[in-house]
C-alpha positions as CSV (number, residue, x, y, z in Angstrom):
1,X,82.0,116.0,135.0
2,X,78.3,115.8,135.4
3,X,76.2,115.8,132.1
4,X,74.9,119.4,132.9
5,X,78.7,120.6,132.4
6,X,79.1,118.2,129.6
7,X,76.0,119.1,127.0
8,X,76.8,122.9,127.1
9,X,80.5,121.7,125.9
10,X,79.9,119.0,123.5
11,X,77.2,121.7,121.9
12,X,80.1,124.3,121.9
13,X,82.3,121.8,119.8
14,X,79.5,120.8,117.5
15,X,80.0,123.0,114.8
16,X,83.7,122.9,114.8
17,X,83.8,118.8,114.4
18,X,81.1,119.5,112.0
19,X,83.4,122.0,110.2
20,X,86.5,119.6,110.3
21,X,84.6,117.3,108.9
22,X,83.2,118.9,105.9
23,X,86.4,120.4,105.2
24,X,87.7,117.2,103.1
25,X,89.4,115.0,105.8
26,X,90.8,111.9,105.1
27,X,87.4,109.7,105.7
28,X,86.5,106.5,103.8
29,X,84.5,107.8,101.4
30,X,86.9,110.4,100.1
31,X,89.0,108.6,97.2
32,X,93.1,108.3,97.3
33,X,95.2,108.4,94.6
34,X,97.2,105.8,91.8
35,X,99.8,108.2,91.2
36,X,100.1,110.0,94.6
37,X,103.0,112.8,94.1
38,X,105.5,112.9,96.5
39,X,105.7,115.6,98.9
40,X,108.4,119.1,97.7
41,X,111.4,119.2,101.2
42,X,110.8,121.8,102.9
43,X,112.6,125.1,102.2
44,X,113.8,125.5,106.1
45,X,112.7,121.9,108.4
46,X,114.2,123.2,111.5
47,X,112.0,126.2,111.5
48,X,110.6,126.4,114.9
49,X,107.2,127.8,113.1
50,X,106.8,125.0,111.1
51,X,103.7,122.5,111.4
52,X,104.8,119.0,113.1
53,X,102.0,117.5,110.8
54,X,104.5,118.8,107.8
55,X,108.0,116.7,109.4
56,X,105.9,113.9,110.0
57,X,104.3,113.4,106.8
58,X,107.6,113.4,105.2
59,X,108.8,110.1,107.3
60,X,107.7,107.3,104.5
61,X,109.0,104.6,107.2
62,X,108.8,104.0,110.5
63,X,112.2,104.1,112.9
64,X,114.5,101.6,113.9
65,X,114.4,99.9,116.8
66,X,111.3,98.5,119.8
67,X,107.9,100.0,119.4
68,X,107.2,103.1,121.7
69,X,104.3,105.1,122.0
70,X,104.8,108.7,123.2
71,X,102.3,110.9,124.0
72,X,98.5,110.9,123.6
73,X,96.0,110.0,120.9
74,X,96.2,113.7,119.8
75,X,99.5,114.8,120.3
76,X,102.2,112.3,120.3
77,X,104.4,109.8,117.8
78,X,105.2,106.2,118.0
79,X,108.9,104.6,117.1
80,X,109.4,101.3,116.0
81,X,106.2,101.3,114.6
82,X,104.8,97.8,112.1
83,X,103.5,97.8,109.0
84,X,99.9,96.6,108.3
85,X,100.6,94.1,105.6
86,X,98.1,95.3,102.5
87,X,96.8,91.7,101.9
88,X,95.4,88.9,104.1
89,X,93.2,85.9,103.5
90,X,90.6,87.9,105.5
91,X,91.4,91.6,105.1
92,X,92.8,94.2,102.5
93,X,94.2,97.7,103.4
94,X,92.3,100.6,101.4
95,X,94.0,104.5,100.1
96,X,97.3,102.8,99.5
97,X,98.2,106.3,98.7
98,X,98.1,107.9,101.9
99,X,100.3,105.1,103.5
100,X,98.9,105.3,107.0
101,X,98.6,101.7,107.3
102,X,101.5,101.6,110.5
103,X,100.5,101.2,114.2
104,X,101.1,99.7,117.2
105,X,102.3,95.6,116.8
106,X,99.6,94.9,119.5
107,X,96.9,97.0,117.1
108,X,98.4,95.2,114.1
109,X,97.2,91.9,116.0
110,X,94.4,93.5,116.9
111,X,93.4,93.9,113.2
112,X,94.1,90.7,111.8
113,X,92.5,88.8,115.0
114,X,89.0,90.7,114.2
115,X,89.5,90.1,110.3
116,X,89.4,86.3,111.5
117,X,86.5,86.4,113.7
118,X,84.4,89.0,111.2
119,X,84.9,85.5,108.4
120,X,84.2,83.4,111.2
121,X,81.3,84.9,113.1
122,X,79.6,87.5,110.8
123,X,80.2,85.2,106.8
124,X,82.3,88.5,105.9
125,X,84.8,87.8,103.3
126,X,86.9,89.8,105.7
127,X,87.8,93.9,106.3
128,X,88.6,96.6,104.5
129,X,91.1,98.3,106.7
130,X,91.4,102.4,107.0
131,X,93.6,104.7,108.2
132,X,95.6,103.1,111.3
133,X,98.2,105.8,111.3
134,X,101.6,107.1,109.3
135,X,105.0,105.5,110.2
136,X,106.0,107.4,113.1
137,X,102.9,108.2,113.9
138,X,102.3,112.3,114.7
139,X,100.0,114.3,113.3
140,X,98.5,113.8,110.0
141,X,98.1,116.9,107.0
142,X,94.4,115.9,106.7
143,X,91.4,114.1,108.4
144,X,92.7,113.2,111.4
145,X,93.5,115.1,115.1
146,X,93.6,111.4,116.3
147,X,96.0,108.4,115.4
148,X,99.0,109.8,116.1
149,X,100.4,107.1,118.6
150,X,99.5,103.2,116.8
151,X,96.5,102.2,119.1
152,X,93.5,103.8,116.2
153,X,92.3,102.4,113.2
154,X,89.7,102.7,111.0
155,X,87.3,100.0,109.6
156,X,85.5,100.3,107.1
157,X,81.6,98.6,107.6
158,X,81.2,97.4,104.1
159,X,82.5,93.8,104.0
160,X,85.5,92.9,102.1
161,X,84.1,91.8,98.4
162,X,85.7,88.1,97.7
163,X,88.1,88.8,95.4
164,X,91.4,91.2,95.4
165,X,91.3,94.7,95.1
166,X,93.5,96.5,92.1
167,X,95.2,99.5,93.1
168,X,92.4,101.4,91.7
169,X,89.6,100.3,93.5
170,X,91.3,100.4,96.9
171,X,92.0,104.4,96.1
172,X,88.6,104.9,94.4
173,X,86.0,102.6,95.6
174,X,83.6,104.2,98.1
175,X,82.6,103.1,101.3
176,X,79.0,102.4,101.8
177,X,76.6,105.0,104.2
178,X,75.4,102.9,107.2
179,X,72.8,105.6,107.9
180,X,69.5,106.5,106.6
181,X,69.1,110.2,105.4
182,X,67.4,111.7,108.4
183,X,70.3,110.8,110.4
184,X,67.8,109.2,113.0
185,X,68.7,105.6,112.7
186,X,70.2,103.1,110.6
187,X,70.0,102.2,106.5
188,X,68.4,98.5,107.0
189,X,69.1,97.7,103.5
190,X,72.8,98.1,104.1
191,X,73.8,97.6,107.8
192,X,72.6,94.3,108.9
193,X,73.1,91.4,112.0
194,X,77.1,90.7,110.5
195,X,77.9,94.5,111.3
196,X,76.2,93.6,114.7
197,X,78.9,90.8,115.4
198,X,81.4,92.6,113.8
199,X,81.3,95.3,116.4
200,X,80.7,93.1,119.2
201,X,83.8,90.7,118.2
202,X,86.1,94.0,117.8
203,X,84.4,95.5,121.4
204,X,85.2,92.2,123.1
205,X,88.9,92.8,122.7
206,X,90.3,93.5,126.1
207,X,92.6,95.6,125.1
208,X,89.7,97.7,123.3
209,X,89.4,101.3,125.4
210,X,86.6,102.7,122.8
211,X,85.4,102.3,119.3
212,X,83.8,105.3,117.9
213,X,80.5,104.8,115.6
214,X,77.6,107.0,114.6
215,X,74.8,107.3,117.0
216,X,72.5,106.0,114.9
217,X,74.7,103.1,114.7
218,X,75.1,103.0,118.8
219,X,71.3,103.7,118.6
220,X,71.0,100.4,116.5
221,X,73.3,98.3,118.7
222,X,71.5,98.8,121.7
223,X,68.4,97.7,120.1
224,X,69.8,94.5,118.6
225,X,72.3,93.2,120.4
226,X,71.5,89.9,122.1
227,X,72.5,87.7,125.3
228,X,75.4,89.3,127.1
229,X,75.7,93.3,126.2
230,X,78.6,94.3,128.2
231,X,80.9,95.2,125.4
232,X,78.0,98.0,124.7
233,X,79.7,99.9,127.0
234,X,82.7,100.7,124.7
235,X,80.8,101.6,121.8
236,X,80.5,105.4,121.8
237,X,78.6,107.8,119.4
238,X,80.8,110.6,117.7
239,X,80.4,112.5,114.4
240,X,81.5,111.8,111.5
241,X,81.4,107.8,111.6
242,X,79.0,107.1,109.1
243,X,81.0,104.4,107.2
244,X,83.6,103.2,109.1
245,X,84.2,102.5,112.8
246,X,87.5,103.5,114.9
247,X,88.9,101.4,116.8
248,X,91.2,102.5,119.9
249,X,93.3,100.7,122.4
250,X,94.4,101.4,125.7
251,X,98.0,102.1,126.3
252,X,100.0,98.8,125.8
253,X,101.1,97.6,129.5
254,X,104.6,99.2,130.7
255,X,104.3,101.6,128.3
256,X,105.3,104.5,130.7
257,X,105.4,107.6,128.1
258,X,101.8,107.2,126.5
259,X,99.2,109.3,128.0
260,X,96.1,106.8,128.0
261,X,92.3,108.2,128.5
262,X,90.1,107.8,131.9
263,X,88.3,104.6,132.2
264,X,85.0,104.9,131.3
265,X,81.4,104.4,132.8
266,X,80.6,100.1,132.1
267,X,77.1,101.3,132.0
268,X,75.9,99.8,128.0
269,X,74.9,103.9,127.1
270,X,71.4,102.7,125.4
271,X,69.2,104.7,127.9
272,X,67.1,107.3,126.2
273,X,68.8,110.1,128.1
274,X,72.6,109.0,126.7
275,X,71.1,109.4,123.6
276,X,69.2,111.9,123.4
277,X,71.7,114.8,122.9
278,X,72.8,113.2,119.3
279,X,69.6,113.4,118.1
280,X,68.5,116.9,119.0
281,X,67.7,119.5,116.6
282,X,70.9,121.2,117.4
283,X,73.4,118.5,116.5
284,X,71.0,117.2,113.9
285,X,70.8,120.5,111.8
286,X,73.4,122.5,113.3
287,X,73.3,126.7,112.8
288,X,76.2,128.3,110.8
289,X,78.1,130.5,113.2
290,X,77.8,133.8,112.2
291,X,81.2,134.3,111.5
292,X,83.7,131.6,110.7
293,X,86.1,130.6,113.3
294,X,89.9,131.7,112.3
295,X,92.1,129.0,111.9
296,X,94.4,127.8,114.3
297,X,98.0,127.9,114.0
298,X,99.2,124.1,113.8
299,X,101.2,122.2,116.5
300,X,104.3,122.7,116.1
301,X,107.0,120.0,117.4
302,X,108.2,122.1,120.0
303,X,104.5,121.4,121.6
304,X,104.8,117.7,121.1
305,X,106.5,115.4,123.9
306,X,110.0,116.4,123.6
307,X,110.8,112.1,122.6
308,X,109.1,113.0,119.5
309,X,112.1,114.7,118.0
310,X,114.1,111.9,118.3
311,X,111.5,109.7,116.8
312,X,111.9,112.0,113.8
313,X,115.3,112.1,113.4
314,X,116.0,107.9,114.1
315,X,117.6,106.0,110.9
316,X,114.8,104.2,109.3
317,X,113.7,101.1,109.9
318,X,114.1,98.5,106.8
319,X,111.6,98.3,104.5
């Protein structure tokens, strides 16, 4: 699609990310809960109008059997999926509460791999790990559209501290803002060379498709990263990724029901003209529609891929 098709679009879709956004998603700077309440049962689950996001969010383990990924990053489910364990020597898993710690085994690799090379290579204590996605995947009842299949996760960009986290501070503790308040670059006081090698450790992942960071952050990377800059190529601006980045991996190989994304352009995206767009007036300071958009109806799991149901309705796999 050429980039005189794609502005108009992206600024179509501007103020409804913007809107998503601000509407209290699950982001790293909003705070869990000690005591999170269980959710009621559902009056009627086989009701055909029902939200998918509603069964899913009800599943507190993953299913028996082989990790499989069905379906896309925004409308699918994974079976079989494995538990991000909530303590390593170089990472701890944050909002305990919304137990979305479950991906992929190859993104549960993933994760621990870059906790060891963010000690190693950037003097991090380790990560704090985010959302990665609930235990059968699907879609979540807040902040994402995205994680619904094991291969995203969210990581946080303030370091791990060097001690363990109570159960308090991993639902209450803020994340730290990695931009400055214009919006036009990065804090220097708080994002430094480590987040640098950080991103470029977690970019250099072959299996790595895209990791999603603020433009000012992208804007940043193309100004300091040194020697070979190829991995720049992955690194894409998006909103909303002020203080953590997401990570996304390519379907895993013989994986035959998960709808993957296009490859993307190698070019390193740190011309003036790829980033020009995010920092226009318009996506800077975007105007209010004049009237708000009506809600849309939620997916419902008769428009998921049809494997999904029986993802929902395998025994459990043991704890």
């Amino acid at each position: 699609m050429s980039r005189r098709r794609i502005i108009p679009l992206l600024l179509a879709m501007t103020l409804v990310v913007m809107k998503v956004l601000a509407a209290g998603g699950a982001l790293a700077q909003d705070k869990g809960s000690v005591n999170p309440k269980p959710l009621p049962p559902l009056a009627n689950p086989n009701d055909p109008k029902i939200g998918a996001k509603e069964l899913f969010a009800r599943k507190l383990l993953p299913s028996k059997g082989p990790a499989h990924v069905i379906g896309s990053y925004v409308k699918g489910c994974i079976g079989g999926a494995e538990q991000m364990p909530l303590n390593g020597d170089t990472w701890q898993v944050m909002r305990l509460s919304r137990n979305r710690n479950y991906g992929h085994p190859d993104m549960i690799a993933l994760i621990k791999r870059l906790s060891a090379k963010a000690h190693k290579d950037a003097g991090w204590p380790g990560i704090l790990v985010g959302d990665i996605g609930q235990p059968r995947g699907g879609p979540a009842l807040s902040g994402h559209a995205s994680h619904q299949i094991g291969l995203d996760a969210d990581i946080w960009l303030t370091p791990m501290p060097d001690h363990r986290l109570s159960r308090e501070e991993r639902e209450e503790m803020s994340a730290v803002m990695m931009v400055r308040e214009d919006r036009l670059d990065i804090d220097p006081k708080v994002f430094t060379s480590g987040h640098v090698l950080v991103l470029r450790d977690a970019a250099q992942e072959p299996a790595v498709q895209r990791i999603f960071v603020n433009p000012a952050i992208k804007k940043a990377l193309c100004r300091e990263a040194k020697g070979d800059r190829s991995w720049l190529s992955k690194i894409r601006p998006w909103w909303g990724h002020d203080y953590h980045f997401h990570i996304r991996m390519r379907c895993p190989a013989g994986a035959t029901d998960c709808k993957g994304q296009p490859s993307q352009s190698e070019d390193e995206g740190c011309k003036p003209s790829d980033l020009a767009y995010w920092f226009s007036e318009g996506v800077l300071h975007p105007k209010p529609p004049p009237e708000p958009p009506k809600p849309k109806p939620p997916m419902t799991l008769a428009q998921m891929p049809a494997a999904c149901k029986a993802v929902l309705r395998a025994p459990d796999a043991k704890p």
